[in-house]
Every structure is written in C-alpha cells, then in structure tokens.
C-alpha positions in Angstrom: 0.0 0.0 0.0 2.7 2.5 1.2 5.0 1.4 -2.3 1.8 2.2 -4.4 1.4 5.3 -2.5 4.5 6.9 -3.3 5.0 5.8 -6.9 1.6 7.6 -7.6 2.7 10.7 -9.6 0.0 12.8 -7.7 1.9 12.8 -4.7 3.7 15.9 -3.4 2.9 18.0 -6.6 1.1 21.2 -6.5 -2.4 21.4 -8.4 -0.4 23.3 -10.8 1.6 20.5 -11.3 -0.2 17.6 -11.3 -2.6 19.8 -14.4 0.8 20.0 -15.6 1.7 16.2 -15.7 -1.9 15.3 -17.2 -1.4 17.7 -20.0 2.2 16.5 -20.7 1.0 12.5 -20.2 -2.4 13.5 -22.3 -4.1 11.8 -18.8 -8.6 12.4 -19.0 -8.2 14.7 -21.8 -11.4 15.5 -23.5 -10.4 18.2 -26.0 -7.9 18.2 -29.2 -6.5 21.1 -30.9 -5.6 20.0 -34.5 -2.8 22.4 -36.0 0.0 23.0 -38.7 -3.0 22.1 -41.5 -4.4 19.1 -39.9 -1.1 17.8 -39.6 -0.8 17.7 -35.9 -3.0 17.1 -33.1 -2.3 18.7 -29.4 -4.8 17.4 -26.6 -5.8 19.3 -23.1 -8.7 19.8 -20.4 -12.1 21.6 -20.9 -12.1 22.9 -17.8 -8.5 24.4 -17.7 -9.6 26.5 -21.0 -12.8 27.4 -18.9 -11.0 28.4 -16.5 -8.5 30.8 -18.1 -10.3 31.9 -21.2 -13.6 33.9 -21.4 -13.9 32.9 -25.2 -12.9 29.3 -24.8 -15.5 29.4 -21.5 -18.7 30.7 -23.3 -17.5 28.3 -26.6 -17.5 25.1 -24.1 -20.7 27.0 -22.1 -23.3 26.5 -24.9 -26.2 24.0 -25.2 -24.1 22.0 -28.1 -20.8 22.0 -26.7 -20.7 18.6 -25.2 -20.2 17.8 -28.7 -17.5 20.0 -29.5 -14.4 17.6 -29.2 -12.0 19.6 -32.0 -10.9 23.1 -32.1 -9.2 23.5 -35.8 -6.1 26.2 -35.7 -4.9 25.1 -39.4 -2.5 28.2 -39.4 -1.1 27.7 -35.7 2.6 25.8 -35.4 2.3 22.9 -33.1 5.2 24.2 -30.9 3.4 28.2 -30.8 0.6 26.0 -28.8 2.4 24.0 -26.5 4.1 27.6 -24.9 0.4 29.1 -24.9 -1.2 25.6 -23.5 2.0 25.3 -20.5 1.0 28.8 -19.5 -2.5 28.1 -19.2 -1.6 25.2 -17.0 1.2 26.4 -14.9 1.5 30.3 -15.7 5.0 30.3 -16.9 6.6 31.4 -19.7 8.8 29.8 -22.3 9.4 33.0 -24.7 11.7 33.4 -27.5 12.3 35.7 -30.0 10.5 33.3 -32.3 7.6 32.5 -30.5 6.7 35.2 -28.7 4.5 37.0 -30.8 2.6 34.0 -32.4 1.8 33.4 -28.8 0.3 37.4 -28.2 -1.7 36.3 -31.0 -3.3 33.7 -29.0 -3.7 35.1 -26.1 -6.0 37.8 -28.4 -7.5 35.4 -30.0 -8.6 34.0 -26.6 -8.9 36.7 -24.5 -6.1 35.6 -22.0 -5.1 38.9 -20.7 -2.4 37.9 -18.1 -0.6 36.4 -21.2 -1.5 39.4 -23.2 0.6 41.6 -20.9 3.6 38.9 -20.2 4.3 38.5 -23.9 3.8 42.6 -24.0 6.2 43.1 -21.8 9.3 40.6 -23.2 9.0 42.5 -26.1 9.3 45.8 -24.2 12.6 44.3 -22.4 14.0 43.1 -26.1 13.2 45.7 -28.1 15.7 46.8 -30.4 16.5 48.7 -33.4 16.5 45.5 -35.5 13.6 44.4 -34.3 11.0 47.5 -33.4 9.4 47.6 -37.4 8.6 44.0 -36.7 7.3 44.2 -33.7 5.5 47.6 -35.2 3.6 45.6 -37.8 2.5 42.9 -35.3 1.4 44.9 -32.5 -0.9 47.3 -35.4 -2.2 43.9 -36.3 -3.2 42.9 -33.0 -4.7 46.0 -32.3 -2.0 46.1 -28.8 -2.1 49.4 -28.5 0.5 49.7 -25.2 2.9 47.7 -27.2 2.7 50.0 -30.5 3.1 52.7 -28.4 6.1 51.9 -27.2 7.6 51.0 -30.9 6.3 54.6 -31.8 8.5 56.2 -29.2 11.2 53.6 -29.6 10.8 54.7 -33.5 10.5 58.7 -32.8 13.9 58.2 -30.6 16.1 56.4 -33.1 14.4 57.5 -36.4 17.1 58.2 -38.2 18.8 54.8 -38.2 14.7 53.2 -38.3 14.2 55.4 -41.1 17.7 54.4 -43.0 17.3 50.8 -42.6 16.4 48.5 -45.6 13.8 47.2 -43.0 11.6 50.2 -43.6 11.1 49.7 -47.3 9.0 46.4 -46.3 6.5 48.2 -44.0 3.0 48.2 -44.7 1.2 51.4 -46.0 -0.9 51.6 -42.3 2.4 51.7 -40.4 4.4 53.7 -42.9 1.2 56.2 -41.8 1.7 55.8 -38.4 5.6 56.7 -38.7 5.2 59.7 -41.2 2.2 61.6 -39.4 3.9 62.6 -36.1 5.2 65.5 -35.3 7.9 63.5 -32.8 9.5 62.1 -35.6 13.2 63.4 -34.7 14.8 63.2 -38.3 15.5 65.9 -41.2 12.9 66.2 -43.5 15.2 65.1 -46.2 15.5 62.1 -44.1 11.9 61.3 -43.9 11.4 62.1 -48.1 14.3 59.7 -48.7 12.8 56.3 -46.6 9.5 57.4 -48.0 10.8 57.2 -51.7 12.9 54.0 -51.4 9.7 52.2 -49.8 7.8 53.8 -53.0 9.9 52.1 -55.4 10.5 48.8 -53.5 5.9 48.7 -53.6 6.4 49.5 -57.5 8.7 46.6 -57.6 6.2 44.2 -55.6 3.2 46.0 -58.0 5.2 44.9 -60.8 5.1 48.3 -62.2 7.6 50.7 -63.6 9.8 52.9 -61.0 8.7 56.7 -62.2 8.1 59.6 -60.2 4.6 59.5 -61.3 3.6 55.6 -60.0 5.8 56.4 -56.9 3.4 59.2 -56.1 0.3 56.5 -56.7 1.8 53.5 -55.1 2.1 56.8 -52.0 -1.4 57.9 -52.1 -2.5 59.9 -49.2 1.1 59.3 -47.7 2.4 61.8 -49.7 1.2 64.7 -47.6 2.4 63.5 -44.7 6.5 64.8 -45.8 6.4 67.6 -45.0 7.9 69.4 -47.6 7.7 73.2 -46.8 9.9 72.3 -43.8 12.7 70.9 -45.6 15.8 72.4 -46.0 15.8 75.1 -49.0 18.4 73.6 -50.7 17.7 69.9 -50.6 14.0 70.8 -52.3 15.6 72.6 -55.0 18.0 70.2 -56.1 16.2 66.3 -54.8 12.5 67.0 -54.8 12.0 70.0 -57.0 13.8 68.5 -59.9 11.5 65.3 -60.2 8.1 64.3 -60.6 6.6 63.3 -56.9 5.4 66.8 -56.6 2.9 68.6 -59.7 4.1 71.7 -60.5 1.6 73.9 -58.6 2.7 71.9 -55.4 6.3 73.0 -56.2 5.4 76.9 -56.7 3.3 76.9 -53.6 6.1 75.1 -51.5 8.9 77.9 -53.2 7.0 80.5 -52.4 6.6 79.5 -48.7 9.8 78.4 -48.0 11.6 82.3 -49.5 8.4 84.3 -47.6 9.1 85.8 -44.9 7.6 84.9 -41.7 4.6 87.1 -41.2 3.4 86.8 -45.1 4.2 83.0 -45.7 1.4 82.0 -47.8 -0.7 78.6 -47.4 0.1 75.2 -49.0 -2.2 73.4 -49.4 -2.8 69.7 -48.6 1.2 69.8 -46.9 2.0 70.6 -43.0 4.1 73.5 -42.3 4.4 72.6 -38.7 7.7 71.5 -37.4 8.6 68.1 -36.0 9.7 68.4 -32.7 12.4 66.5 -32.3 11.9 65.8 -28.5 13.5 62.6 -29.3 16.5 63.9 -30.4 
C-alpha cells in the first residue's frame, strides 16, 4: 500500500503541477486542438480552458458544446501552442524571439489577458532597433495598442537609423502612416522624403510596375502629404525633390514661395503641414 502510495505521480505536486503532468501524459483529456494544417493534433482539459479563457469558457458553455471535441487552428505551429497551453496550466513562460509573438496572438484570439501583458512586456525588455518595425507591424495587427506605443516612441527616438534601414522599405502602408504623421519624428525632412521614396519604389517593384516619379506618387497615395515638404531644408527641395516628378508643379510653386516668404506673409500650402517636427526625441 505505502510502495503504491509513493510511486503515484500525484503525490507531493502542486495542483499546478499535477494539471501540468496530465497535459504533458495527455491523462482524462477531452479536447484536441488540431494544428500546422491538420497535420498535428495537441490534446488538453475543458475545464482548464474554462477556467483561463472567457472565449474558450462561453464556446464550451453553450447548449451544443458537449459535442465540441476539436478546435481546428490550421495556421497555428504545433510548438506556438504547446508555450500558450503550458502557460494556461502552470502560468509560466517559455518565450523566444521566435515564439513570442505567435503566442500574443493567442492570447488575443482567446482573451487571456495575463498572457496578453507577459508577452507585451518581453517584447518591451528586447526591443531593439533591428527588431521595433517588426514588432510595429505585429502589435498594429493585434490591435496592442501599449505595445505599439512603445515602438512609436522607440521609433521617434532612433528615427534616423529606423528610417535608414532597408527594413523600412517592407513596411506596410498603415504603419508607414503611423511613422510619417507625427510630429515626434526626430529626423530631417530630407531624411523622412528619402525612406519614403525607397519604400515607394520597393511597392512599384512588388506591383510589378515601372519605377517613375509618377507611380511612386500613386503606389504613396495619401502618404504623400504626410512629408512635410515646406519644412525641408531650401536647398535639398531645390536640387532632390524639385527637380522630379513626386510633386505637380503647382505643389512646387506653392512650397517655393513658402519656404523664400518671410515669416509674417508665408502664404498657405495646401494639402502639406508647415508645422515643425519636434524633435523631442533627439
């Protein structure tokens, strides 16, 4: 009795533990996750998704769900579950660099805000200026709005190299938006029309579409009038911007005749900011 006592692998774990071990040995498991395109099956616990997930809790609430035995995540790597499962079981944390943000997706998809804010703040601590126009994109596609603030300041405090990197030519438009409309982005001008036309010809390359002036300006849109061009330096208009295509020719006259006015009769231009950037950053 006392040998079959202690070679039962209940005793002297925690309850975190023991859930632990029954997920690990697949022990009374009466749910499967099938991943990686149906190639891979993961099984756990109803009632440990109950009981750390208000979406999986209402899915497994409902008159039917006694017959839901198979949640499909076709687009979910096997080992991305396994880190999000262990921390519903046990609360820790196996991040990497790798795995970290398919996991904050998870923990959105499920509503599992104490995850939500452990993978949030790994990526804080690691943040880096290899890594922040990554984590950008992710965090505006999560909708993690701490997280992308902190990439925007990160961002406004190292713009120059961010702005300089090939990195930025990949951006999406949304995010090349968010980077272009502050005014505590702490670069040159010059520096901000220059990122903004190599991503313009790097979208004209993935359009399949000629590299002109005029389809950089389309493949820009709206994004356009976010440089602010009546700022830049006097010299760097007239001999980079003024002497191509980006801007029509009324733009150009309008933007001359603000930048040689004097102060108190500076005339409008239209559709560009004549505001500053701060450079609080810098």
């Amino acid at each position: 009795m006392t040998s079959s006592y202690k070679s039962d692998w209940r005793h002297g774990k925690t309850s975190h533990a023991r859930n632990m071990y029954m997920f690990e040995h697949q022990i009374g498991t009466d749910i499967k996750f099938v991943v990686e395109e149906g190639n891979k099956e993961i099984k756990a616990h109803k009632f440990i998704l109950i009981s750390r997930s208000p979406v999986l809790a209402e899915m497994f609430s409902s008159p039917e769900s006694s017959a839901i035995l198979q949640i499909d995540l076709p687009n979910v790597h096997g080992d991305i579950l396994k880190v999000f499962l262990r921390y519903l079981y046990s609360d820790e944390t196996v991040f990497t660099s790798s795995n970290v943000q398919p996991v904050l997706v998870l923990a959105k998809m499920y509503n599992v805000e104490s995850l939500i804010k452990e993978c949030s703040k790994w990526i804080k601590r690691t943040i880096s200026i290899g890594t922040v126009l990554k984590i950008l994109e992710h965090a505006y596609e999560v909708k993690e709005h701490d997280l992308l603030e902190t990439c925007l300041h990160f961002i406004f405090k190292h713009a120059r190299q961010i702005l300089q990197s090939p990195k930025f030519e990949s951006i999406s438009p949304e995010c090349l938006e968010l980077l272009l409309k502050p005014d505590d982005l702490a670069v040159d001008e010059s520096v901000v029309y220059e990122a903004a036309m190599r991503w313009a010809e790097k979208q004209c390359r993935i359009q399949n579409i000629d590299v002109t002036d005029t389809n950089k300006r389309e493949v820009l849109g709206k994004r356009l009038h976010l440089i602010r061009f009546p700022i830049m330096d006097q010299r760097f208009f007239a001999t980079k911007v003024s002497s191509s295509q980006i801007l029509n020719e009324k733009e150009k006259i309008e933007i001359f005749r603000y930048q040689n006015g004097n102060t108190a009769n500076r005339t409008k231009v239209k559709d560009f900011v004549t505001r500053g950037r701060s450079f609080a950053y810098m």
